[in-house]
ZAMARGU-4260 file (C-alpha; in steps of 0.2 Angstrom, whole numbers, plus 5000, padded with zeros to 4 digits):
<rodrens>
0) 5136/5780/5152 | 5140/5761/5150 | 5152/5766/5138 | 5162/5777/5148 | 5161/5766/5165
5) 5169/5750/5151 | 5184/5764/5150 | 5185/5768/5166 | 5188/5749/5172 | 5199/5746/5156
10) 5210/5762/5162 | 5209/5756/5181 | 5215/5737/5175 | 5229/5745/5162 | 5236/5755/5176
15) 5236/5740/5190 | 5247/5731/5177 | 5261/5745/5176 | 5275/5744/5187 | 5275/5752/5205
20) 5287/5767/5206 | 5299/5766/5216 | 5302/5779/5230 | 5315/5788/5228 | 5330/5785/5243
25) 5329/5795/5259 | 5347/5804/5263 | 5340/5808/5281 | 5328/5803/5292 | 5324/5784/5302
30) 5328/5770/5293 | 5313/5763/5283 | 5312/5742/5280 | 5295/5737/5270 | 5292/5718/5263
35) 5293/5719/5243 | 5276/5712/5235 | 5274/5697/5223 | 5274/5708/5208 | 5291/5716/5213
40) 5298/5699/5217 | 5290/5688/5203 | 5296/5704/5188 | 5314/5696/5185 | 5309/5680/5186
45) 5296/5679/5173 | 5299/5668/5157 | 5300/5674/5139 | 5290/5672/5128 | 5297/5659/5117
50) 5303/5647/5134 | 5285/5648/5136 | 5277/5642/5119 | 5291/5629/5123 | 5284/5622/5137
55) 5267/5623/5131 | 5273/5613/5113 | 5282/5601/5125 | 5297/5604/5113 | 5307/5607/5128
60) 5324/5594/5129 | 5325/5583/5142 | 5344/5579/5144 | 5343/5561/5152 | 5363/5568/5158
65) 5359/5583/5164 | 5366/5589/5180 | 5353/5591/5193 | 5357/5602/5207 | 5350/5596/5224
70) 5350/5611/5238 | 5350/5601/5253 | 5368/5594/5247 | 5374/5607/5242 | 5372/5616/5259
75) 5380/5604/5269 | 5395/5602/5257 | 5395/5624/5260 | 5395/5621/5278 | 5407/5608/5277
80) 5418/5618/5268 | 5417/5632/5277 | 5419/5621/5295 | 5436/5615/5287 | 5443/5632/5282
85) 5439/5639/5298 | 5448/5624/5309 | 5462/5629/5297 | 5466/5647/5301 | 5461/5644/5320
90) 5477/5631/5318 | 5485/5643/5309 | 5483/5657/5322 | 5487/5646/5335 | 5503/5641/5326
95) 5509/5660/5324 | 5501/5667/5339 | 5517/5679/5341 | 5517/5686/5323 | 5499/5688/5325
100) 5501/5698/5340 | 5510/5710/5331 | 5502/5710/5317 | 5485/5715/5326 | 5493/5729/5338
105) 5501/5736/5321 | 5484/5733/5313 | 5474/5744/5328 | 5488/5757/5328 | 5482/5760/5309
110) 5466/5760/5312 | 5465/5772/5329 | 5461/5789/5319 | 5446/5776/5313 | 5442/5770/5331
115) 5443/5788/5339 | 5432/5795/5325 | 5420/5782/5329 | 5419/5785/5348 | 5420/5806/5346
120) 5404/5806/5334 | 5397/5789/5346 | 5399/5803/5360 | 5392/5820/5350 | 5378/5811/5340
125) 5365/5814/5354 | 5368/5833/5354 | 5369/5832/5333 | 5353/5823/5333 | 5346/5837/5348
130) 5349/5853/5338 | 5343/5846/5320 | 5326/5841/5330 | 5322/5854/5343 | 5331/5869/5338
135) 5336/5871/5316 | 5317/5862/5314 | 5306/5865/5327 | 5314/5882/5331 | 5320/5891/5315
140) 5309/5879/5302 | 5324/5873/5292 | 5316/5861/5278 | 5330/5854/5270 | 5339/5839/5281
145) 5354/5839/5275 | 5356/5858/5277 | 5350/5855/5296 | 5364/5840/5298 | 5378/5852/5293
150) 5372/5865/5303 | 5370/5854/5319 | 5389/5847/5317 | 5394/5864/5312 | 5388/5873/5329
155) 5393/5857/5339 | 5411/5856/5335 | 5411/5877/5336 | 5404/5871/5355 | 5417/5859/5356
160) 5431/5871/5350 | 5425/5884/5362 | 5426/5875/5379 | 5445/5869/5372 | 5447/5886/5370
165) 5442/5892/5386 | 5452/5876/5396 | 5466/5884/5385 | 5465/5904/5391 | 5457/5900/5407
170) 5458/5884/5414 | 5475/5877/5408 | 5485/5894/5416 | 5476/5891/5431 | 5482/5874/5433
175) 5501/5878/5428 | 5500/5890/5442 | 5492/5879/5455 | 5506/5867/5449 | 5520/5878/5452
180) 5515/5884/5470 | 5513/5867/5474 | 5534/5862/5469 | 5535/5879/5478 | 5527/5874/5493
185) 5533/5854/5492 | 5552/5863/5491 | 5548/5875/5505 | 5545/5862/5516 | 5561/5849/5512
190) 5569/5866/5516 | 5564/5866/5533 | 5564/5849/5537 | 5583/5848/5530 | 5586/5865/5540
195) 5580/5854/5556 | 5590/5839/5550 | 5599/5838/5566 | 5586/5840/5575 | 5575/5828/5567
200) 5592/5818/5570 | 5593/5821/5588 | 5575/5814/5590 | 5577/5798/5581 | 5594/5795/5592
205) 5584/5797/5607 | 5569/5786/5602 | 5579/5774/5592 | 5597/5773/5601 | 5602/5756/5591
210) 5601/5763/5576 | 5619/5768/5571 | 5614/5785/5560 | 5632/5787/5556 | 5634/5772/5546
215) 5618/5778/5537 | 5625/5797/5535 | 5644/5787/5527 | 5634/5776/5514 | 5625/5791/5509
220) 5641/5800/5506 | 5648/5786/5496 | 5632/5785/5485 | 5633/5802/5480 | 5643/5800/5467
225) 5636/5787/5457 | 5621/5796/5461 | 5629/5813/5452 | 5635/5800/5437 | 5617/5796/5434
230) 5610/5811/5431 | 5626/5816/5421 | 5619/5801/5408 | 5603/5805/5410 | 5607/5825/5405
235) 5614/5815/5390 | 5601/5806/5385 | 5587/5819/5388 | 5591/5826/5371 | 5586/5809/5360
240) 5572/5807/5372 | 5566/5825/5368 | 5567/5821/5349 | 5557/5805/5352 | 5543/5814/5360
245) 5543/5829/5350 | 5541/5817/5332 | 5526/5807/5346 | 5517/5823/5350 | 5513/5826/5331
250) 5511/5807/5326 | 5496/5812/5340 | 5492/5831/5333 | 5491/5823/5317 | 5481/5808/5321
255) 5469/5818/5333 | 5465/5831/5317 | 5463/5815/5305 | 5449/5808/5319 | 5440/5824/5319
260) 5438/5826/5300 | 5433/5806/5296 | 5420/5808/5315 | 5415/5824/5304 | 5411/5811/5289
265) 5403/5798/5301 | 5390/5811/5307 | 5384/5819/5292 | 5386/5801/5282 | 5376/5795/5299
270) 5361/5788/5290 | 5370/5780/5276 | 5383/5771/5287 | 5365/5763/5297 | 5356/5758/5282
275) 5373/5751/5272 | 5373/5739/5293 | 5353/5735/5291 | 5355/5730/5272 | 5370/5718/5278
280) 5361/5711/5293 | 5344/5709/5281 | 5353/5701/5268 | 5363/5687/5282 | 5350/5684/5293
285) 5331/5677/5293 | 5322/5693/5292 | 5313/5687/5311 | 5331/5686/5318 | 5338/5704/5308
290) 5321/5712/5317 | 5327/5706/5335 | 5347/5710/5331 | 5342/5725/5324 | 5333/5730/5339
295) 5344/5725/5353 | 5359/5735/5344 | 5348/5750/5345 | 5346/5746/5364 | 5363/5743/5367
300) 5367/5758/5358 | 5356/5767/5369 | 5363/5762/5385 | 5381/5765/5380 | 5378/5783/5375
305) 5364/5786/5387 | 5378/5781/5402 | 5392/5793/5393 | 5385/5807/5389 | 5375/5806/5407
310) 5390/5803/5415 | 5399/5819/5408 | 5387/5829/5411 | 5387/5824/5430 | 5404/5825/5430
315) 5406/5843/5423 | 5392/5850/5436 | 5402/5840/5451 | 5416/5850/5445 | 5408/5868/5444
320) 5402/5863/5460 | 5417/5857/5468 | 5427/5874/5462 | 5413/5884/5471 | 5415/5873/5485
325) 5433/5877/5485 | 5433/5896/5484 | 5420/5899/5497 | 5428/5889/5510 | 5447/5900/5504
330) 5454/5883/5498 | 5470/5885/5487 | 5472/5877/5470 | 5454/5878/5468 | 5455/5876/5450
335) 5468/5861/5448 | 5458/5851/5463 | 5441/5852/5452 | 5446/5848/5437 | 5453/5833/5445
340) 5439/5829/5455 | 5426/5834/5439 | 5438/5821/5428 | 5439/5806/5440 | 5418/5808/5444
345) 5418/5799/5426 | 5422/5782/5436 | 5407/5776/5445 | 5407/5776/5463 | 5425/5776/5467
350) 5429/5790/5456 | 5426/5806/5469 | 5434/5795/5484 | 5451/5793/5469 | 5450/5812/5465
355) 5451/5816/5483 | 5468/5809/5489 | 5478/5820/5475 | 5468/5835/5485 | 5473/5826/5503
360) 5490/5826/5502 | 5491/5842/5495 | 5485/5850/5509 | 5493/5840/5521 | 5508/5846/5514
365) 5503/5863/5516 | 5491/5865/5531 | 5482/5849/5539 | 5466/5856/5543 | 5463/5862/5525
370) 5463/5844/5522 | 5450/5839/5533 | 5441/5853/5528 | 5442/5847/5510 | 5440/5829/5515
375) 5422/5833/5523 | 5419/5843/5508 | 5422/5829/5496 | 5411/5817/5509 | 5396/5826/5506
380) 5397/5832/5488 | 5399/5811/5485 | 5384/5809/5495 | 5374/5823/5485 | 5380/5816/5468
385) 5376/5798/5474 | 5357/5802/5481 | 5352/5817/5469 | 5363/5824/5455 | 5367/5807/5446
390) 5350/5796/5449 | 5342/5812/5440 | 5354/5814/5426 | 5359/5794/5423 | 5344/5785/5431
395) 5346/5770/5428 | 5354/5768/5412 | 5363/5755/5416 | 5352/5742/5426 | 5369/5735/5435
400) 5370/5731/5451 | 5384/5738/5459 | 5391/5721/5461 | 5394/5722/5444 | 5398/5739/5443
405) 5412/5738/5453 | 5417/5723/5441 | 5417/5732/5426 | 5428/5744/5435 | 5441/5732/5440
410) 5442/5724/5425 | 5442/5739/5414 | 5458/5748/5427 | 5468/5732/5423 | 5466/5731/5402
415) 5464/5750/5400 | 5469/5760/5415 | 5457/5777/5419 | 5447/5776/5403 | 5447/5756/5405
420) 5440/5760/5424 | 5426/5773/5413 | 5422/5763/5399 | 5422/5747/5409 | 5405/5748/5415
425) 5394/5752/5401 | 5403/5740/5391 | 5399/5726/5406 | 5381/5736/5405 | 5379/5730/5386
430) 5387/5715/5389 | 5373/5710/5403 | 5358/5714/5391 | 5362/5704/5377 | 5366/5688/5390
435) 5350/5691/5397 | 5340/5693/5381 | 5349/5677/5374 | 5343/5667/5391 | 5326/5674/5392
440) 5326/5667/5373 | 5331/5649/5378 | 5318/5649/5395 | 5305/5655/5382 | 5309/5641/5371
445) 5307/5628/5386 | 5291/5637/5393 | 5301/5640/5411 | 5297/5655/5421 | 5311/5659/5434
450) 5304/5671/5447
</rodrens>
């Protein structure tokens, strides 16, 4: 018994010495980070044998002119360095601001397909990751990950391609419809009110008798044909301008089909792409600071997506609403007026009140009441989505104030129009986070507490 229990321990001692195995790299899944032991560490930097017996002889050399490095110099002349080289290329910037300018523009137009991929699997990575979890795992017990990723992109772009599809069969028509009754209407009525020209003329020489109306009439007339010569030229351009849109169109065809193959390529390569980000920000930073980085990107992340993927889903509903709305209370254009509202519901607050006065002035056009009638209708749809429908979807995803809501709005309209007005507020959202974890930071360094 001794015997054996002497093996034993000598087995158990030769197998602590061996090496740990390393796990084999995860495809799929969260992103693991562990701390390495001493054993891991310490196993490249051991000394050989002969270095040892060396050291032990004392036969080692000491070379009296033997360059000693010394770290704490050598990192200040690194940050010295780097200081100098990055005063030179601010100047150089500075200098060339104009070629810059046109060098980055040129740069972003070759890298759109790459942006564009980026923000279309941003915007279907929630529904990817829903699927894998709840409905190829959970549901149809699918083991192997990556079978359940290509499935989950593969039935979210075939849900993607299907509501294209039917904006292309249904919706699309609809509107082209809606659009030509409304020039048929809009030219129905400058037929009427040029049939009562004199009329309307008569009126206007009886309210306004100092107005000399046949001075007006004559410049007309003498405007007329420069008015017929510009749209001559304009006839003759129209050709080069079709060309130039046409070649346009399929630079964009092209670059929309190149954005959904590489946002493809982002979402199955999803993992790969974070763990390549969390190896970088590891490797730079002290591993405390990649721990807090790390965790206010996922935050940021998660308001971002949460705010657009919320919103579009509110906006779509307001839309089904608003279409139902529409054709119980006889309204024309049912479809063209909803996919407006539905559309400019993606800008917070003012985005119902904008997608009204297209609808208006329509229905001014045509029949006044209809337009107050839609008016009141838009009125208490806002009020439904403001108190019920978006507080239940959104929440508050964002944690603005609506000070500073209507600031992301503005200044989004101005740099990128409608989708400037959209994107401005998550992006002022993210913004305000990381400001506010950076000063909670410094207050906590001072001991203060601001309440």
């Amino acid at each position: 018994m001794l015997k054996r229990g002497k093996v034993g321990d000598r087995v158990k001692a030769a197998k602590k010495k061996l090496p740990a195995k390393k796990k084999a790299p995860l495809e799929y899944g969260p992103i693991e980070i562990r701390m390495l032991s001493e054993e891991e560490v310490s196993g490249e930097e051991e000394k050989s044998d002969h270095e040892l017996i060396e050291e032990l002889n004392g036969t080692v050399r000491d070379d009296e002119h033997k360059f000693e490095s010394n770290r704490k110099y050598f990192t200040i002349s690194i940050y010295a360095l780097v200081t100098i080289m990055a005063a030179a290329i601010f100047i150089c910037l500075i200098a060339n601001f104009g070629a810059v300018q046109l060098w980055l523009k040129g740069l972003a137009g070759i890298l759109s397909p790459f942006l564009a991929a980026f923000l279309i699997a941003f915007i279907l990575s929630p529904l990817v990751n829903w699927l894998e979890l709840n409905f190829f795992e959970k549901l149809l017990h699918i083991q192997k990950p990556k079978l359940r990723v290509a499935l989950s992109i593969v039935m979210t772009y075939i849900l993607l391609l299907g509501i294209i599809i039917v904006g292309l069969l249904y919706v699309i028509p609809q509107m082209t419809d809606s659009i030509v009754g409304v020039a048929g209407d809009v030219t129905v009525q400058l037929n009427e009110i040029y049939d009562k020209r004199h009329t309307y003329e008569t009126m206007l020489q009886e309210y306004f008798p100092e107005v000399d109306f046949d001075f007006i009439a004559n410049k007309i007339e003498e405007m007329w044909p420069t008015l017929l010569a510009e749209i001559t030229n304009l006839t003759k351009d129209l050709v080069p301008k079709v060309i130039g849109m046409t070649v346009s169109v399929a630079k964009l065809t092209i670059n929309i089909f190149l954005s959904i193959a590489i946002s493809i390529y982002m979402l199955f390569d999803k993992r790969k792409l974070i763990k390549m980000s969390t190896q970088v920000v590891y490797a730079v930073l002290p591993t405390a600071r990649a721990k807090t980085f790390c965790g206010h990107m996922r935050e940021c992340s998660r308001i971002f997506s949460g705010f657009v993927s919320g919103k579009a889903l509110d906006s779509l509903i307001i839309g089904i609403i608003c279409f139902v709305a529409t054709s119980i209370l006889g309204l024309e254009y049912a479809v063209l007026i909803s996919v407006i509202v539905g559309i400019t519901n993606m800008i917070p607050y003012f985005g119902p009140f904008i997608g009204a006065v297209p609808g208006v002035v329509l229905y001014l056009c045509i029949r006044p009441l209809d337009a107050v009638v839609f008016a009141i209708m838009i009125l208490i749809l806002q009020q439904f989505d403001g108190w019920v429908l978006g507080p239940k979807i959104l929440g508050d995803s964002t944690g603005l104030s609506p000070l500073w809501v209507i600031f992301g709005i503005t200044v989004g309209g101005a740099y990128g129009g409608v989708i400037g007005m959209f994107l401005g507020v998550p992006m002022v959202a993210v913004v305000a986070y990381l400001l506010n974890q950076a000063i909670d930071g410094v207050l906590k360094k001072k001991r203060i507490d601001i309440s």
